[in-house]
DSSP file (Angstrom, degrees, kcal/mol; ACC not computed):
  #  RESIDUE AA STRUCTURE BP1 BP2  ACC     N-H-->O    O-->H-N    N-H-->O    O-->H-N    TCO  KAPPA ALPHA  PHI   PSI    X-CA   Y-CA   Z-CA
    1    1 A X    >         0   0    0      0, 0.0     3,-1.2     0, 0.0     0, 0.0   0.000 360.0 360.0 360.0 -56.9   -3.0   18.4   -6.8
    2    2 A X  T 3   +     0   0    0      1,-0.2     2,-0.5   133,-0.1   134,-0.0   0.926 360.0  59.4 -71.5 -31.3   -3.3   15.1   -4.6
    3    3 A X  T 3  S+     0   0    0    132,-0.0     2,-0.3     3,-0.0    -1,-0.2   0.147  78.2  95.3-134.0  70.0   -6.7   14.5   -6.0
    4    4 A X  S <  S-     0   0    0     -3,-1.2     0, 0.0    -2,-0.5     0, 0.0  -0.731  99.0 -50.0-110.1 173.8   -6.3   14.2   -9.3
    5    5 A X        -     0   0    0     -2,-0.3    -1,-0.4     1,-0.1     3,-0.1   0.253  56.2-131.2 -46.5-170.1   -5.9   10.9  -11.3
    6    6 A X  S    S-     0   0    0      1,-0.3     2,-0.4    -3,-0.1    -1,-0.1   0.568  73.0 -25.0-104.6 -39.8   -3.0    9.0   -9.2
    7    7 A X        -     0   0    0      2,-0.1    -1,-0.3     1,-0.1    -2,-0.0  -0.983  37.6-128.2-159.2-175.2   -1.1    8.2  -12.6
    8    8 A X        +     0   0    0     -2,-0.4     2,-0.1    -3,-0.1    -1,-0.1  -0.094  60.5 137.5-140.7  54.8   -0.9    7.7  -16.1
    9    9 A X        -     0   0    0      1,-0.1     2,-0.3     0, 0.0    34,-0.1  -0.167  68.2 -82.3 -73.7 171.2    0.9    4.4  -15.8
   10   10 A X        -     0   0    0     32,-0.3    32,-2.4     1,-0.1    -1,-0.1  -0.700  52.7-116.4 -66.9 128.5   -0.1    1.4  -18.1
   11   11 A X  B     -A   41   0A   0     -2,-0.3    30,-0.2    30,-0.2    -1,-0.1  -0.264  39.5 -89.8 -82.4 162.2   -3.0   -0.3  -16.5
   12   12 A X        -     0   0    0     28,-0.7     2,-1.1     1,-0.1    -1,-0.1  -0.221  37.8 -96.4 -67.6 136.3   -2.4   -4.1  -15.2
   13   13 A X    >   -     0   0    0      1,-0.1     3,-2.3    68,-0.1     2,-1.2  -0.537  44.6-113.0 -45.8  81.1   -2.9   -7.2  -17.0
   14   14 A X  T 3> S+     0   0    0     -2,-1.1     4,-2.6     1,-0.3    -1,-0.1   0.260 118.2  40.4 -21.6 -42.3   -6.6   -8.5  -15.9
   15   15 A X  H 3> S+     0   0    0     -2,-1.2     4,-2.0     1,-0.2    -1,-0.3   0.691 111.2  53.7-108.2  -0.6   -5.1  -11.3  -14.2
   16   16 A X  H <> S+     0   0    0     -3,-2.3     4,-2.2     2,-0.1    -2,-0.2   0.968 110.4  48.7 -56.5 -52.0   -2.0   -9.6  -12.5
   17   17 A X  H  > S+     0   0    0      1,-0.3     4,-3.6     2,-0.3    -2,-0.2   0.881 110.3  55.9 -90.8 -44.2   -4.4   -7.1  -11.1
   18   18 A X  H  X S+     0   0    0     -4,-2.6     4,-2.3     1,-0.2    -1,-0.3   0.942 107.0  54.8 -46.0 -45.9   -6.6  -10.5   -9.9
   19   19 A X  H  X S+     0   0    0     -4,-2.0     4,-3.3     1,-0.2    -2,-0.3   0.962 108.7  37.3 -60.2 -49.8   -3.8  -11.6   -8.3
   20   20 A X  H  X S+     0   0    0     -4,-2.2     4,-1.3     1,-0.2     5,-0.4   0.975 110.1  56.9 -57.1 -41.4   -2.8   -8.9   -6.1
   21   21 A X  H >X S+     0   0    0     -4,-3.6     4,-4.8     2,-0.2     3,-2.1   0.951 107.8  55.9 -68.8 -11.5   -6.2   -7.8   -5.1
   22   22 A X  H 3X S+     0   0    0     -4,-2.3     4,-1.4     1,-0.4    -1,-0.2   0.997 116.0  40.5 -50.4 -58.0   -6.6  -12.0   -3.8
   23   23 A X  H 3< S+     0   0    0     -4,-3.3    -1,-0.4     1,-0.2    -2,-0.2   0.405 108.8  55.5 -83.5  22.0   -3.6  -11.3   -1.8
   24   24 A X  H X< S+     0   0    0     -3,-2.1     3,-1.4    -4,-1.3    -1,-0.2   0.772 108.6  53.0 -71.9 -65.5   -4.8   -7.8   -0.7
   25   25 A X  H 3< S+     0   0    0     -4,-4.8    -2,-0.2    -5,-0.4    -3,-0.1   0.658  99.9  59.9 -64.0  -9.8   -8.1   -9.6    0.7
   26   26 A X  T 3< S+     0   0    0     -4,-1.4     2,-1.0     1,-0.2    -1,-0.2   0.424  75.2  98.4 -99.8   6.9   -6.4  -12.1    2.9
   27   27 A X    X   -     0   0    0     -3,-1.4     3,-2.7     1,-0.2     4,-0.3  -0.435  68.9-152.5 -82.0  69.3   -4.6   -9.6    5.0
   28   28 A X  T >> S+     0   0    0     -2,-1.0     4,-3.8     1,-0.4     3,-0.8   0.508  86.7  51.7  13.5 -57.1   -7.0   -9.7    7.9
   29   29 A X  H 3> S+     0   0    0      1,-0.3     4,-1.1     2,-0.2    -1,-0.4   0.713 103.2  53.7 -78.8 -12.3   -6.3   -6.4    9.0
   30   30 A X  H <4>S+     0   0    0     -3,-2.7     5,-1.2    -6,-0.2     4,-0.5   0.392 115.7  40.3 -96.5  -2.9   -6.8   -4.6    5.8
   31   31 A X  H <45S+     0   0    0     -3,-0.8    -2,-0.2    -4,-0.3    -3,-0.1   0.636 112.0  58.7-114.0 -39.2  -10.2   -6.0    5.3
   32   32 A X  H  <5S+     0   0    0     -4,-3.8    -3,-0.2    -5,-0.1    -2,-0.2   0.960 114.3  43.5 -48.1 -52.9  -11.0   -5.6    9.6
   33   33 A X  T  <5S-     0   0    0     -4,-1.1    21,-0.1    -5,-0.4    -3,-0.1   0.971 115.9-118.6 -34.1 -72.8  -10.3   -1.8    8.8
   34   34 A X  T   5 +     0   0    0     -4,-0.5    16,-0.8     1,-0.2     2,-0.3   0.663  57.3 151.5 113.1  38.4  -12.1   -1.5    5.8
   35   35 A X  E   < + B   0  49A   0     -5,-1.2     2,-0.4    14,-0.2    14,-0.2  -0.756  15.3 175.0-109.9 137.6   -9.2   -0.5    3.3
   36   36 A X  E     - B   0  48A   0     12,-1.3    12,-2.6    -2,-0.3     2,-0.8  -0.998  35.3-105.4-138.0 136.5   -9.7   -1.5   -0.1
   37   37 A X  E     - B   0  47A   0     -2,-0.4    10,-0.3    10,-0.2     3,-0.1  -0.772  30.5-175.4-100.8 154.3   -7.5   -0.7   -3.0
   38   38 A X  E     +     0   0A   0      8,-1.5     2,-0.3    -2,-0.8     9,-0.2   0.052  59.2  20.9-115.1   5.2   -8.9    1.8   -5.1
   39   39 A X  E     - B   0  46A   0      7,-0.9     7,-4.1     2,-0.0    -1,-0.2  -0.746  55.7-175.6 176.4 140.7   -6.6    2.1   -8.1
   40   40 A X  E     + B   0  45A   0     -2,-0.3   -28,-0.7     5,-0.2     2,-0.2  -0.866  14.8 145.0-152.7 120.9   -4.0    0.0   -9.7
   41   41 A X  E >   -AB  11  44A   0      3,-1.0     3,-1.8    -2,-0.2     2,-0.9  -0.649  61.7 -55.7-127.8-179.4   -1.7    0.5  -12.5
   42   42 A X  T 3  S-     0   0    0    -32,-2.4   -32,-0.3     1,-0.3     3,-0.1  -0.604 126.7  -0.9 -49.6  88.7    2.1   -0.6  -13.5
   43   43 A X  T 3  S+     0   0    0     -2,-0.9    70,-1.3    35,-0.5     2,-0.3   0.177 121.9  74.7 111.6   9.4    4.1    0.5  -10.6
   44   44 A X  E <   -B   41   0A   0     -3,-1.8    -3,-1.0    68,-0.2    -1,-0.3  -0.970  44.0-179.9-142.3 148.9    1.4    2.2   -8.4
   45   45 A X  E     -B   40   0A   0     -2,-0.3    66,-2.6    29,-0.3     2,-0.3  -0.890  15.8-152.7-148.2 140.4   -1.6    1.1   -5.9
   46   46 A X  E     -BC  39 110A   0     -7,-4.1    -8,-1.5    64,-0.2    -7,-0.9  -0.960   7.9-156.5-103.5 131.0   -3.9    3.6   -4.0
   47   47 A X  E     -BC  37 109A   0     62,-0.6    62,-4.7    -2,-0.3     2,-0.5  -0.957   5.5-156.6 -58.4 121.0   -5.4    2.5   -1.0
   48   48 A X  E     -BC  36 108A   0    -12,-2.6   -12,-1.3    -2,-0.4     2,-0.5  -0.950  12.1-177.9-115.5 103.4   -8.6    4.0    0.5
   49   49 A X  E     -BC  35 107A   0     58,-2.2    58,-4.1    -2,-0.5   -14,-0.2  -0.982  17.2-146.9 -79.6 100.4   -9.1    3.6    4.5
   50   50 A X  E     - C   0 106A   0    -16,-0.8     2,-0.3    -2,-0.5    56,-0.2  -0.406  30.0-105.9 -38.5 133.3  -12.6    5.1    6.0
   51   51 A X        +     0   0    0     54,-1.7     2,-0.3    -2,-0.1     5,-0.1  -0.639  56.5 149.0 -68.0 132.6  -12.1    6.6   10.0
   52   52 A X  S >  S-     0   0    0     -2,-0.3     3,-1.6     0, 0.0   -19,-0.0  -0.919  70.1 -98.9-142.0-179.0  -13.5    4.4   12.5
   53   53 A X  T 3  S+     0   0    0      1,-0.4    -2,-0.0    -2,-0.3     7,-0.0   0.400 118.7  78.9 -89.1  11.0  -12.9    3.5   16.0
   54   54 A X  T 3  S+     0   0    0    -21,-0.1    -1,-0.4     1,-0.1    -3,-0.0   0.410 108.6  16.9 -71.5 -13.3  -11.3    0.7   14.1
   55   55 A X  S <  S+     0   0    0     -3,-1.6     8,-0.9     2,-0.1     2,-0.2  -0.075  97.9 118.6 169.7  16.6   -8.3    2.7   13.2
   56   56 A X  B     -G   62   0B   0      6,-0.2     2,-0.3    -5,-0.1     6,-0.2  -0.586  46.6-148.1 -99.2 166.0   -8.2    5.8   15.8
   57   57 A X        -     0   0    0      4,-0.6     4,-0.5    -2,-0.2     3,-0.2  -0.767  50.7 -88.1-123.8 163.2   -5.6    6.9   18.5
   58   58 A X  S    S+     0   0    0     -2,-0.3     5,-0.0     1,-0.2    -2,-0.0   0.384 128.8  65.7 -34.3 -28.7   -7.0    8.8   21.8
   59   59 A X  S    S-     0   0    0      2,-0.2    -1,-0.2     3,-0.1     3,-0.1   0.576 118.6-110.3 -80.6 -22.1   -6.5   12.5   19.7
   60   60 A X  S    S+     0   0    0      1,-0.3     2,-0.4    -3,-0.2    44,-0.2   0.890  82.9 123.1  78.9  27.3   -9.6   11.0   17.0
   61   61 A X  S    S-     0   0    0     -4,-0.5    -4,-0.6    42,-0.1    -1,-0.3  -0.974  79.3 -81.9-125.5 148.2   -7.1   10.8   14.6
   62   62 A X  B     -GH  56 102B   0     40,-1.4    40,-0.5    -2,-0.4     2,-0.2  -0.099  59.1-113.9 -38.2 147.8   -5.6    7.8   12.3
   63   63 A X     >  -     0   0    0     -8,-0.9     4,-1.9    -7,-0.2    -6,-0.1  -0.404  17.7-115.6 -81.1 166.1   -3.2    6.0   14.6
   64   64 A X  H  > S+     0   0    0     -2,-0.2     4,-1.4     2,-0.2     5,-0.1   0.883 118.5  51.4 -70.7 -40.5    0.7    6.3   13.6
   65   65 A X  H  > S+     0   0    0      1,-0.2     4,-2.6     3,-0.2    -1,-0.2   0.886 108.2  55.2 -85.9 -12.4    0.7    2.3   13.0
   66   66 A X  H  > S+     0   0    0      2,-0.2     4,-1.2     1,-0.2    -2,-0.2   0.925 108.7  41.6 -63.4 -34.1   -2.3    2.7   10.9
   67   67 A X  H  X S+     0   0    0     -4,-1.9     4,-1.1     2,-0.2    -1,-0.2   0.682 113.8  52.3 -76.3 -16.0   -1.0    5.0    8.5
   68   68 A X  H >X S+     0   0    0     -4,-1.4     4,-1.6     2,-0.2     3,-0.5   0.966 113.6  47.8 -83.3 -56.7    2.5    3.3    8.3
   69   69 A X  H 3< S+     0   0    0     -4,-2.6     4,-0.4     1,-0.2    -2,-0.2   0.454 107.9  50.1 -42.1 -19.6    0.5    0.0    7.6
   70   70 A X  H 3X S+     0   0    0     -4,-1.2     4,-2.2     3,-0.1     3,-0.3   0.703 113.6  51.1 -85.7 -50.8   -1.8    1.6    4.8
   71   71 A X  H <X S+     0   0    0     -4,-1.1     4,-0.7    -3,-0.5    -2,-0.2   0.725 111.8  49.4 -77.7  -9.6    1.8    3.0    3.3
   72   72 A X  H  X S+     0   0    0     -4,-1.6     4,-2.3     2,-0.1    -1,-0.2   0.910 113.3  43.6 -40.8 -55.6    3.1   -0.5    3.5
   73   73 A X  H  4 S+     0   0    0     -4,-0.4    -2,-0.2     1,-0.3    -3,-0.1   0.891 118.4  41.7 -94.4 -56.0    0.6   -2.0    2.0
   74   74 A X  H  < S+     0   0    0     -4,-2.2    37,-0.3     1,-0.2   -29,-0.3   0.628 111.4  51.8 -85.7 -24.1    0.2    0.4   -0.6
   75   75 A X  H >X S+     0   0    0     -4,-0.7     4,-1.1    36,-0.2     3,-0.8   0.869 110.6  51.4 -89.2 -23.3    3.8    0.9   -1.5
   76   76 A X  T 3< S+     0   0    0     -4,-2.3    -1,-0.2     1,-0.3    -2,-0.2   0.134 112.1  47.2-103.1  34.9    4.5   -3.4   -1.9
   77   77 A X  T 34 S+     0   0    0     -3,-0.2    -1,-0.3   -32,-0.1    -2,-0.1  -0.118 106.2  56.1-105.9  29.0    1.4   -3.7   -4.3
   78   78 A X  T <4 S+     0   0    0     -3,-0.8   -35,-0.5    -5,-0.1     4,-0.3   0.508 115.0  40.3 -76.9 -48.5    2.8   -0.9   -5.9
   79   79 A X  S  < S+     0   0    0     -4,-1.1    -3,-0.1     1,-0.3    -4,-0.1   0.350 105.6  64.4-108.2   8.9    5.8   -3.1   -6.2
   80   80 A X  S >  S+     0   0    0      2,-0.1     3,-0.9     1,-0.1    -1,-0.3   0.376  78.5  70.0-140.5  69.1    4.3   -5.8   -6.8
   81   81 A X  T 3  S+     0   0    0      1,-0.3    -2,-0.2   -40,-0.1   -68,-0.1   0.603 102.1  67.5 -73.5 -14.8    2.6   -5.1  -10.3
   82   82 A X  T 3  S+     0   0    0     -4,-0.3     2,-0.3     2,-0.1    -1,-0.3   0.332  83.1  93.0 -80.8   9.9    6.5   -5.3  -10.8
   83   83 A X  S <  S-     0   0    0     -3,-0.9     2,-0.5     4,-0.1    -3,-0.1  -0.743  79.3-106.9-119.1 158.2    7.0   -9.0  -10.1
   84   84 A X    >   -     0   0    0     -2,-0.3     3,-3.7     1,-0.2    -2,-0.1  -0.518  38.3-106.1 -82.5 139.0    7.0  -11.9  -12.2
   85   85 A X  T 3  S+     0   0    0     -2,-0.5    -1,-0.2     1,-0.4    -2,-0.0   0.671 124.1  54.4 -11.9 -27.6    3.8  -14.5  -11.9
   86   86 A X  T 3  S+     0   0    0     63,-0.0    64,-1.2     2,-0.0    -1,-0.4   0.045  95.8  95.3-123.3  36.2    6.1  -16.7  -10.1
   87   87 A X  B <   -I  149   0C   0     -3,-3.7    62,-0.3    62,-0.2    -4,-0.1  -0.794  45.8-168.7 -67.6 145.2    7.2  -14.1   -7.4
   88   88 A X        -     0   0    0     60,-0.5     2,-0.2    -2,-0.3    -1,-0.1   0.168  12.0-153.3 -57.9-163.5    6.3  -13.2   -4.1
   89   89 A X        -     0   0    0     58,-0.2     2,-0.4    57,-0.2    58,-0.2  -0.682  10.2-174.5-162.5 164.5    7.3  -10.3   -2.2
   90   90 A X        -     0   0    0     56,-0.3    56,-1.4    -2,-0.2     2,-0.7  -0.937  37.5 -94.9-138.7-176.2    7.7   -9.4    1.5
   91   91 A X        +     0   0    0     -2,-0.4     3,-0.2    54,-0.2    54,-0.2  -0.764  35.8 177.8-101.8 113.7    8.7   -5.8    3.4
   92   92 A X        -     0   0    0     -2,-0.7     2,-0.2     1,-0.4    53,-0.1   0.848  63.9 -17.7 -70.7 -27.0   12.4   -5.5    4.1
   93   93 A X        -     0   0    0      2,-0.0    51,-1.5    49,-0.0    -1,-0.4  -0.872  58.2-171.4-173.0 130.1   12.6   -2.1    5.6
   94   94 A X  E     -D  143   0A   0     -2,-0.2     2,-0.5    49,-0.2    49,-0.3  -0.993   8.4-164.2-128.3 146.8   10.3    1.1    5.8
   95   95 A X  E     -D  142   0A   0     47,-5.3    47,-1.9    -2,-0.3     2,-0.4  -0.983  14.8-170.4-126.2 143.7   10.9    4.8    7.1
   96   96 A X  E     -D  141   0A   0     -2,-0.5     2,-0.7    45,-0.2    45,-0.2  -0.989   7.6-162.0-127.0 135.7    7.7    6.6    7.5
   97   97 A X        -     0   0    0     43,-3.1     2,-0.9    -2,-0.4    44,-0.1  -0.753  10.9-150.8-128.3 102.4    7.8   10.4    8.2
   98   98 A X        +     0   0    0     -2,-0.7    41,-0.3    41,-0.2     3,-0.1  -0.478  17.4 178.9 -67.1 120.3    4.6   11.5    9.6
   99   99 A X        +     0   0    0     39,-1.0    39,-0.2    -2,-0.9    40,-0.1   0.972  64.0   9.8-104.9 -93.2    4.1   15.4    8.6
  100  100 A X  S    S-     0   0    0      1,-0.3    -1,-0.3    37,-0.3    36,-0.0  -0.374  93.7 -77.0-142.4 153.7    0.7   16.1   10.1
  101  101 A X        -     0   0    0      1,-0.2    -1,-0.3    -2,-0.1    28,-0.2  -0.202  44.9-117.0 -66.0-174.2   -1.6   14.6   12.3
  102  102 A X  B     +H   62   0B   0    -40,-0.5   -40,-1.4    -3,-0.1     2,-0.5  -0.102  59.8 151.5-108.8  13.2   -3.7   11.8   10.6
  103  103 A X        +     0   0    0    -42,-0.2     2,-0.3    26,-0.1   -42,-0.1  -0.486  25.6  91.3 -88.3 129.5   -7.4   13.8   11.1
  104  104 A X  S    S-     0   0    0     -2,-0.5    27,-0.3   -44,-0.2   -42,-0.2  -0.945  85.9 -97.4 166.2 160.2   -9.9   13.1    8.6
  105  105 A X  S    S+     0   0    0     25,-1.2   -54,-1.7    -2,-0.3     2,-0.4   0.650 106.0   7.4 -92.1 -17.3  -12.8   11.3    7.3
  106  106 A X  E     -CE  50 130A   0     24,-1.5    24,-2.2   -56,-0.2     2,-0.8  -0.974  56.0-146.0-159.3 153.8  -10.0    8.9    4.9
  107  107 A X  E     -CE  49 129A   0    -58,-4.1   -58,-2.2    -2,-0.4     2,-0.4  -0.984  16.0-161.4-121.1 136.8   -6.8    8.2    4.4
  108  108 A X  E     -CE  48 128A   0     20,-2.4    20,-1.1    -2,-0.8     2,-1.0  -0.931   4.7-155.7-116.9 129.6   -5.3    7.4    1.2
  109  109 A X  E     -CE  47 127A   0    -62,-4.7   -62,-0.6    -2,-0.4     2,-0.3  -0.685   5.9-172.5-131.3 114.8   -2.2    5.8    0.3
  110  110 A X  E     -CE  46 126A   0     16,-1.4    16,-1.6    -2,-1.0   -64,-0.2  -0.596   9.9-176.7 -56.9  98.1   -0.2    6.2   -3.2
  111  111 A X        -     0   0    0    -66,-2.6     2,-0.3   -37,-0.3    14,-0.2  -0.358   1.6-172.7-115.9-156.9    2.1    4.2   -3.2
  112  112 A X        -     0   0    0    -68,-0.2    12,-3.5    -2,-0.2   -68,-0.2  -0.855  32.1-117.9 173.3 135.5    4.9    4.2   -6.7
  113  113 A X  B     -J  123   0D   0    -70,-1.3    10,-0.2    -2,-0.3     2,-0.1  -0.457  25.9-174.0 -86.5 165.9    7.6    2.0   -7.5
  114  114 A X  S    S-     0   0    0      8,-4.3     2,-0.5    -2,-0.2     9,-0.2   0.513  74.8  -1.3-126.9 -98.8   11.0    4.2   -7.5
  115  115 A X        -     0   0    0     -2,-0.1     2,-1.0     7,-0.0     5,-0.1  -0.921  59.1-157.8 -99.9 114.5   13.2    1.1   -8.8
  116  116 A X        +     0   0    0     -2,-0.5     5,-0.2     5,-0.2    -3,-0.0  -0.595  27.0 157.6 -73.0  90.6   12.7   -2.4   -9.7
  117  117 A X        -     0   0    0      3,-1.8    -1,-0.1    -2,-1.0     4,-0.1   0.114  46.2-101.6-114.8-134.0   15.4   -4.4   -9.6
  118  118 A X  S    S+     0   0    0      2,-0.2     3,-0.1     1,-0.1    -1,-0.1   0.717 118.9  29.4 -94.9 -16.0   16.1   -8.3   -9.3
  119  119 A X  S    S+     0   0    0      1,-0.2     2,-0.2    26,-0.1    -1,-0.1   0.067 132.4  10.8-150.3 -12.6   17.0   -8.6   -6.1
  120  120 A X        -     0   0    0     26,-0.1    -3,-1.8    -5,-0.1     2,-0.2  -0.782  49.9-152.5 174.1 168.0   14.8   -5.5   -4.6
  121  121 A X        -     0   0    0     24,-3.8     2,-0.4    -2,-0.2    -5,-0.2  -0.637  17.6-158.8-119.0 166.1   12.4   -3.2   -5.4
  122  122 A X        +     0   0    0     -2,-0.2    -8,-4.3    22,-0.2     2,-0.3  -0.975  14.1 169.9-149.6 149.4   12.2    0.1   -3.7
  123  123 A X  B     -J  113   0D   0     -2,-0.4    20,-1.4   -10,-0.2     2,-0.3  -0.965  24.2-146.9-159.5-175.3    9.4    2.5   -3.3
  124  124 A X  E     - F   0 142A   0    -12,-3.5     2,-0.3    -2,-0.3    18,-0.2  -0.918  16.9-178.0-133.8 153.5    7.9    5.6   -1.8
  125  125 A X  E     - F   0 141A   0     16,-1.5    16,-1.7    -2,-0.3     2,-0.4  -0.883  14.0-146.3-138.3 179.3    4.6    6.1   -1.1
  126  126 A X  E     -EF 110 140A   0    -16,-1.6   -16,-1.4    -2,-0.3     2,-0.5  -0.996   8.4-154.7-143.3 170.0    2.7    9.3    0.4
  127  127 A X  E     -EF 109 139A   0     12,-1.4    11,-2.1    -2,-0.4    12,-1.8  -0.942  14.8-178.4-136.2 108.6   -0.1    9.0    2.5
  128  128 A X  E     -EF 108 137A   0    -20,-1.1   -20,-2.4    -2,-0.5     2,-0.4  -0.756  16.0-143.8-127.3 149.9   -2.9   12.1    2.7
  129  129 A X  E     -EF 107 136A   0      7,-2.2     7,-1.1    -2,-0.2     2,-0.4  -0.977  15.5-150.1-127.1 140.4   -6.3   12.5    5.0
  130  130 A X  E     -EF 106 135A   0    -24,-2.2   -24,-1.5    -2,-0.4   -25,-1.2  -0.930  10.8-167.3-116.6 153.1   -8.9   14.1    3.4
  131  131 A X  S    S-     0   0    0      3,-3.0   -27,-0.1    -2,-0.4    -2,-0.0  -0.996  72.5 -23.2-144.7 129.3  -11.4   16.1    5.4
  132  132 A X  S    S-     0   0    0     -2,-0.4    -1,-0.2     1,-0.1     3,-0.1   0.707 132.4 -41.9  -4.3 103.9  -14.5   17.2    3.8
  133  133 A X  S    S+     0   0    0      1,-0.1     2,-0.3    -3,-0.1    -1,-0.1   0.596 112.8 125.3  61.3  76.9  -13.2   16.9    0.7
  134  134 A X        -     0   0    0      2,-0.0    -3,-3.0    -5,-0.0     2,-0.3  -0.812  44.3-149.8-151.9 126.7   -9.5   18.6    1.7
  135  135 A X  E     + F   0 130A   0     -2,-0.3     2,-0.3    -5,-0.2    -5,-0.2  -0.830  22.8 163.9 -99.8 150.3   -6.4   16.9    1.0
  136  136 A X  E     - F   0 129A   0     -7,-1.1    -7,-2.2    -2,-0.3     2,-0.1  -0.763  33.0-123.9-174.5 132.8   -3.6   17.2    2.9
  137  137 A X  E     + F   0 128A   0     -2,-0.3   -37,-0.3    -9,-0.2    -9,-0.3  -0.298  28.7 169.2 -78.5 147.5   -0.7   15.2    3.0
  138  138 A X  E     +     0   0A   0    -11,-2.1   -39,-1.0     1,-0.5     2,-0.2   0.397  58.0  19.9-140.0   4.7    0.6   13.6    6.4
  139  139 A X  E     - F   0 127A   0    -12,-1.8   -12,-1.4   -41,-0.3    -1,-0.5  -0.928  51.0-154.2-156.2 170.6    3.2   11.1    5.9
  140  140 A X  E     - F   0 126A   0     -2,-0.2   -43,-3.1   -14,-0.2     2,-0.3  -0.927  15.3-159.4-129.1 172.5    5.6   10.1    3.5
  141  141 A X  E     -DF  96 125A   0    -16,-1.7   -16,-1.5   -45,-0.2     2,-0.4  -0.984   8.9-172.1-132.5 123.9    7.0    6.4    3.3
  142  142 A X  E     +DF  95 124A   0    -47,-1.9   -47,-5.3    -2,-0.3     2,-0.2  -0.922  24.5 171.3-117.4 166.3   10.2    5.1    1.7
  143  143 A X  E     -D   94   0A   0    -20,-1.4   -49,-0.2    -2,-0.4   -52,-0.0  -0.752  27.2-151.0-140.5 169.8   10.5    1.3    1.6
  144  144 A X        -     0   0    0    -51,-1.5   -22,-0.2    -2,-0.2     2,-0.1  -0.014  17.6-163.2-174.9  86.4   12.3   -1.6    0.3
  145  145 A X        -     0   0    0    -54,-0.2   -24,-3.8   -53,-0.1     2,-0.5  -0.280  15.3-131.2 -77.4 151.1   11.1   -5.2   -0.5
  146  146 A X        -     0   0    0    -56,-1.4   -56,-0.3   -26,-0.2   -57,-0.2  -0.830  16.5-137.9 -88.9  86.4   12.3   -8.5   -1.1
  147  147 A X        -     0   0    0     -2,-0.5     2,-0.2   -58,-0.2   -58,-0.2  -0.246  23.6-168.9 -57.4 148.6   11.3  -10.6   -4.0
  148  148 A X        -     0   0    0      3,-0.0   -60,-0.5     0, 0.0     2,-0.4  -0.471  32.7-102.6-152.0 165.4   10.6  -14.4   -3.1
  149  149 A X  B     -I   87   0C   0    -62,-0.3     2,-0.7    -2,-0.2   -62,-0.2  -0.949  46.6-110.5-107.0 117.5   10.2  -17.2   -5.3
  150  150 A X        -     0   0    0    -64,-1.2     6,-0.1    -2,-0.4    -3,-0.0  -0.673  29.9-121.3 -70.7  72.5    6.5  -17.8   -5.3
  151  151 A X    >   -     0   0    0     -2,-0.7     3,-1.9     1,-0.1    -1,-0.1   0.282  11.0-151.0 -62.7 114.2    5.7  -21.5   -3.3
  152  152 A X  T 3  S+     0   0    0      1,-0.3    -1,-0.1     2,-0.1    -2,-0.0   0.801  89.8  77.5 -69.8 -27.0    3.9  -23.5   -6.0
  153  153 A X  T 3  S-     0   0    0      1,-0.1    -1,-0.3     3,-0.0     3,-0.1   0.951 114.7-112.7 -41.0 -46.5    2.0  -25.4   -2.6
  154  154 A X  S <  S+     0   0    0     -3,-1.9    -2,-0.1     1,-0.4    -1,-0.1   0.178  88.8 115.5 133.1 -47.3   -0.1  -22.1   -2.6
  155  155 A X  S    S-     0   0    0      1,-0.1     2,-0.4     2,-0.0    -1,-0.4  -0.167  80.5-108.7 -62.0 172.4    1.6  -21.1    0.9
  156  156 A X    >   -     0   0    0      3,-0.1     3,-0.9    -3,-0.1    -6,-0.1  -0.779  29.8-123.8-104.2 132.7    3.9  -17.5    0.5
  157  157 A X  T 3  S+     0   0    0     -2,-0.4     3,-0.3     1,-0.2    -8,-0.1   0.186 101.0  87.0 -86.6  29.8    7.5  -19.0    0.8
  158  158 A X  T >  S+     0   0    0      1,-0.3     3,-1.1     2,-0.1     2,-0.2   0.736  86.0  49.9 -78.8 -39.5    7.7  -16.3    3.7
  159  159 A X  T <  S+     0   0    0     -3,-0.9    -1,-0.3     1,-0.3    -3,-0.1  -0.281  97.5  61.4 -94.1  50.2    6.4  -18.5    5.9
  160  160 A X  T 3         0   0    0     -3,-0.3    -1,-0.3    -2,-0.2    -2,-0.1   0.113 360.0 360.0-129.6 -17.1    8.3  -21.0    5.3
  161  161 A X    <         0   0    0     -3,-1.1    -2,-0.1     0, 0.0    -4,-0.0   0.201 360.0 360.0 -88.2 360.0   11.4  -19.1    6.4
């Protein structure tokens, strides 16, 4: 089940899709890792994280703040292939409930808009390590972001706050 396709949403407009992955690559820590997203449609983004000693706890397994940060990440560019050109977004709240440890050769995280509304978006994401080529899920993530009015400067009108 988890690895088949991830959806069969309507794929993103060539230059939505540009936009997110820009602001994908300027998160420092998702590019230190070595997380890339790996699929993006209208309400969904997958994220692919490789194990390293980048991104372990003491057990040899993803750490607990990586795997809530990979279902961040993955559940608000999920949410936002929902926002308009001249939006932002930031993270208002998440609850992550980690099911199993984090051991495996990648983690990937699904993330899926649940409802998009004007004033916030919510979504859920789930978050699986695969080990040679076994999936098996080990968190899930619900969420809830805050759409922004995009700063025309270039800056995120988050920081600005």
């Amino acid at each position: 089940m988890a690895n088949v396709p991830v959806s069969h949403a309507a794929p993103l407009d060539d230059a939505v899709a540009a936009k997110i992955r820009a602001s994908f690559d300027k998160q420092g820590v998702m590019s230190h890792w070595g997380a890339r997203i790996s699929h993006l449609a209208d309400g969904h983004c997958e994220i692919t994280l490789p194990f390293s000693d980048k991104v372990n706890q003491q057990h040899g397994f993803f750490h607990g703040g990586v795997i809530g940060a990979i279902a961040d990440s993955a559940g608000g560019y999920a949410g936002y292939t929902r926002l308009a050109v001249t939006q932002e977004l930031v993270t208002a709240e998440y609850k992550l409930n980690i099911l199993a440890p984090g051991k495996g050769d990648t983690l990937v995280g699904r993330g899926q808009v649940v409802k998009a509304g004007r004033s916030l978006i919510v979504t859920t994401a789930e978050l699986f390590v695969v080990d040679d080529g076994k999936w098996t899920l080990c968190a899930l993530m619900q969420q809830t972001l805050f759409p922004l009015p995009a700063d025309p400067s270039g800056k995120s009108s988050a920081t600005q706050r």
